[in-house]
C-alpha positions in Angstrom: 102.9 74.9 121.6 100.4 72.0 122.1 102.6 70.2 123.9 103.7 73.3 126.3 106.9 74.5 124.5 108.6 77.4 125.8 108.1 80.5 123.2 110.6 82.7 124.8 113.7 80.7 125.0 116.1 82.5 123.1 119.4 81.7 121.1 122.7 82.7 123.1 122.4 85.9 121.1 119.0 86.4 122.4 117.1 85.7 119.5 113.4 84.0 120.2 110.6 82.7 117.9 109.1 86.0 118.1 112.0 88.1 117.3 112.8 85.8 114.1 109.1 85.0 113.0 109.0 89.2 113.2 112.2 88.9 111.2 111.0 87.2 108.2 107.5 89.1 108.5 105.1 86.4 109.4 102.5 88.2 110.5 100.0 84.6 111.3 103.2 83.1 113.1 103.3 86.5 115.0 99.9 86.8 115.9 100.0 83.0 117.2 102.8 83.2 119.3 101.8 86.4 120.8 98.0 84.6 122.1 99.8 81.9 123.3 102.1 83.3 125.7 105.3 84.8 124.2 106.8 88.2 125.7 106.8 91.0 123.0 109.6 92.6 124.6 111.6 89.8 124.0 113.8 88.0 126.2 117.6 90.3 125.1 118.3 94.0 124.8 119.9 93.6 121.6 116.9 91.8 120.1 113.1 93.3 120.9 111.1 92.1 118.2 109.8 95.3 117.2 113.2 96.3 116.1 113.6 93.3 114.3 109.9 93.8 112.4 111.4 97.8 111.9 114.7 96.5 111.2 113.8 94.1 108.1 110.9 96.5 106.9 107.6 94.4 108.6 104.9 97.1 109.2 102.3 94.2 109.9 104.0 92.7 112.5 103.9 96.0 114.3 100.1 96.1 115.1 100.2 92.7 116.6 103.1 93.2 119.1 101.6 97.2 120.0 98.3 95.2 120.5 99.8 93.1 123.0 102.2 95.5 125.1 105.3 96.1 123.2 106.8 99.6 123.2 107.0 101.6 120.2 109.7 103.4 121.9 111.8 101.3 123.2 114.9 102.1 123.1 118.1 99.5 122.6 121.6 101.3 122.9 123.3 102.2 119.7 120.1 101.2 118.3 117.4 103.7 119.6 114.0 103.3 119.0 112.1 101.6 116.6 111.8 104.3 114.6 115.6 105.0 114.4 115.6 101.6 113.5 113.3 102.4 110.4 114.2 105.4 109.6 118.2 103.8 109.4 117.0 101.1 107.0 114.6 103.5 105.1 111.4 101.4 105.6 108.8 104.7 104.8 105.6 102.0 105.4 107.5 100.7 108.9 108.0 104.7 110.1 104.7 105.7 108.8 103.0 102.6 111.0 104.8 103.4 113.7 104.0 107.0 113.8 100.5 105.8 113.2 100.5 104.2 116.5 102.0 107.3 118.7 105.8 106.9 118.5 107.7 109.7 119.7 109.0 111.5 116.5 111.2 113.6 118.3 113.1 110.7 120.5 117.2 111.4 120.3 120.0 108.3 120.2 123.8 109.5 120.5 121.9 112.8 119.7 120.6 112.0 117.0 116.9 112.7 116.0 115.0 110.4 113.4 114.5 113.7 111.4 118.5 114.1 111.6 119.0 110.5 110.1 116.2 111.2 107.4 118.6 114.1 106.3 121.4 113.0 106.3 120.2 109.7 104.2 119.1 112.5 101.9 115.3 110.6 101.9 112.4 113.0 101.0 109.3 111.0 102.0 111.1 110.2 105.8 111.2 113.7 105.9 108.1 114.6 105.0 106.6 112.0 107.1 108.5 112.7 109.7 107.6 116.9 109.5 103.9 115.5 109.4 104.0 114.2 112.7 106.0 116.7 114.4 109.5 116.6 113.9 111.6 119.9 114.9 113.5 121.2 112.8 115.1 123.6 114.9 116.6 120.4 117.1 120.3 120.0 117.0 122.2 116.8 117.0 125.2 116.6 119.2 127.5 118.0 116.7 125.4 121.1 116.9 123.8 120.4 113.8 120.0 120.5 112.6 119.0 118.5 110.3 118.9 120.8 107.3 122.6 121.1 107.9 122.8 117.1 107.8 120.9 116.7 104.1 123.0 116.8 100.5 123.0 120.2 99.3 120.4 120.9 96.9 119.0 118.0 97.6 115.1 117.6 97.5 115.6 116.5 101.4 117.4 119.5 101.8 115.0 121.9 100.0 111.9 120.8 102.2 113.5 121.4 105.4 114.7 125.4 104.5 111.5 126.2 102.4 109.7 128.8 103.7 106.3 128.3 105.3 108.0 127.3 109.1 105.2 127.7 110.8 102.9 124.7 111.1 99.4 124.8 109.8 97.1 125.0 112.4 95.1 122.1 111.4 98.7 119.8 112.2 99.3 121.4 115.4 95.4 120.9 116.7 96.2 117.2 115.4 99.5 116.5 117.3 98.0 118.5 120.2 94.7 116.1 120.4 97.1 112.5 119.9 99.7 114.4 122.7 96.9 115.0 124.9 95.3 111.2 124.3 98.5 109.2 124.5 99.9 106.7 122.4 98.4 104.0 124.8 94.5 105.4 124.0 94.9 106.6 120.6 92.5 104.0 119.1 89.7 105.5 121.0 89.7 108.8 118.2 87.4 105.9 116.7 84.8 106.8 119.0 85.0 110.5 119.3 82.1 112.3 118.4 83.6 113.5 115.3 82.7 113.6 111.4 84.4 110.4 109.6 86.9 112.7 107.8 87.9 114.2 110.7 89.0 111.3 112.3 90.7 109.6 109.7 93.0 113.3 109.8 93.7 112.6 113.3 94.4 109.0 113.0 96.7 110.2 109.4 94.6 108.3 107.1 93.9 111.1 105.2 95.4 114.0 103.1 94.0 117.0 104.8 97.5 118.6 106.0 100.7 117.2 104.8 103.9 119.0 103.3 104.3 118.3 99.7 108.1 118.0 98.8 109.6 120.7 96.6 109.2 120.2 92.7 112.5 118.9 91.6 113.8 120.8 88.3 117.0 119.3 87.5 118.7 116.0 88.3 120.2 117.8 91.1 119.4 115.6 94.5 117.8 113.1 93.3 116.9 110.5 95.4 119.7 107.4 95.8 116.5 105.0 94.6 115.4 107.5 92.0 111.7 107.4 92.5 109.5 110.3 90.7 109.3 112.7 93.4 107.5 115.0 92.2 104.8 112.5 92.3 104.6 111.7 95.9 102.1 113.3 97.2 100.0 110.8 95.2 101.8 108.0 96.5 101.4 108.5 100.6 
């Protein structure tokens, strides 16, 4: 770089230093090529850094590019967004940074919602996630199907999107109203709202004020592919 390199020239397939540092999750290597010039949107539409870093299952490389104008919903075809791109791959930490930073939960590709893909990977804590920051259920892919229809049967993923309790605390719809009304471009500044601590920590989701717990699992029945001790999980986010 010292001796004036070019940082976005790209592989025939469009891959740059950026896309491929975000690739393998160097976050320093990241941060440095993004001060010293290179594009965060990269250079290919088949190859936006940020859906590399959601692709391989970077969360820290997603600050870094946001910081310095990439989009977290850009969209690639037959990719989607970056959170499609997550939620395909199952990387909870890379959705739940994402989200974090304003992505549009309820974004569709080939008609399919990120809530549809959590379901029909039969994923609990996507869901969850996902139903924390907004996700309708009620949306219907274009097979006609909601994502209820989508999950295993029985399944834990399955059981959280048809229990009862439909309606959305008010505390999570005076949350997603507040970040709607911000922006994802100005949501940073809740940091300097003249609100208690705990309040903003809710409306930033750094805190366990409002969430849906999964369903207690009581048999083996749809258990999660990894096996993880679901029952457990609200301890874990």
């Amino acid at each position: 770089m010292e001796n004036g390199a070019n940082l976005n020239s790209s592989t025939v397939d469009g891959q740059t230093p950026l896309t491929e540092a975000c690739a393998r999750g160097h976050v320093t290597c990241v941060s440095l090529l993004l001060q010293h010039g290179a594009t965060p949107v990269g250079t290919s539409y088949t190859s936006s850094p940020i859906h590399r870093a959601a692709a391989k299952g970077h969360p820290d490389c997603i600050g870094p590019l946001v910081q310095h104008g990439a989009d977290v919903d850009q969209q690639i075809d037959q990719s989607g967004s970056p959170l499609h791109v997550a939620c395909s791959n199952q990387h909870l930490s890379v959705a739940r940074k994402l989200l974090q930073l304003g992505a549009n939960v309820n974004n569709s590709v080939s008609g399919d919602l990120p809530l549809h893909i959590a379901a029909r990977l039969s994923n609990p804590e996507l869901v969850s996630l996902l139903l924390d920051h907004g996700a309708d259920r009620s949306l219907r892919n274009l097979e006609g199907k909601r994502a209820q229809d989508l999950a295993p049967p029985k399944s834990l993923a399955e059981r959280l999107l048809r229990q009862s309790g439909e309606v959305s605390p008010l505390m999570q719809l005076c949350r997603l109203n507040i970040r709607k009304t911000m922006g994802k471009q100005r949501l940073e500044g809740i940091h300097d709202l003249p609100l208690p601590t705990e309040l903003k920590h809710h409306l930033l989701y750094q805190s366990n004020l409002c969430q849906h717990p999964l369903p207690q699992n009581h048999s083996n029945s749809g258990q999660h592919p990894q096996g993880a001790d679901l029952h457990n999980f609200t301890e874990m986010r």
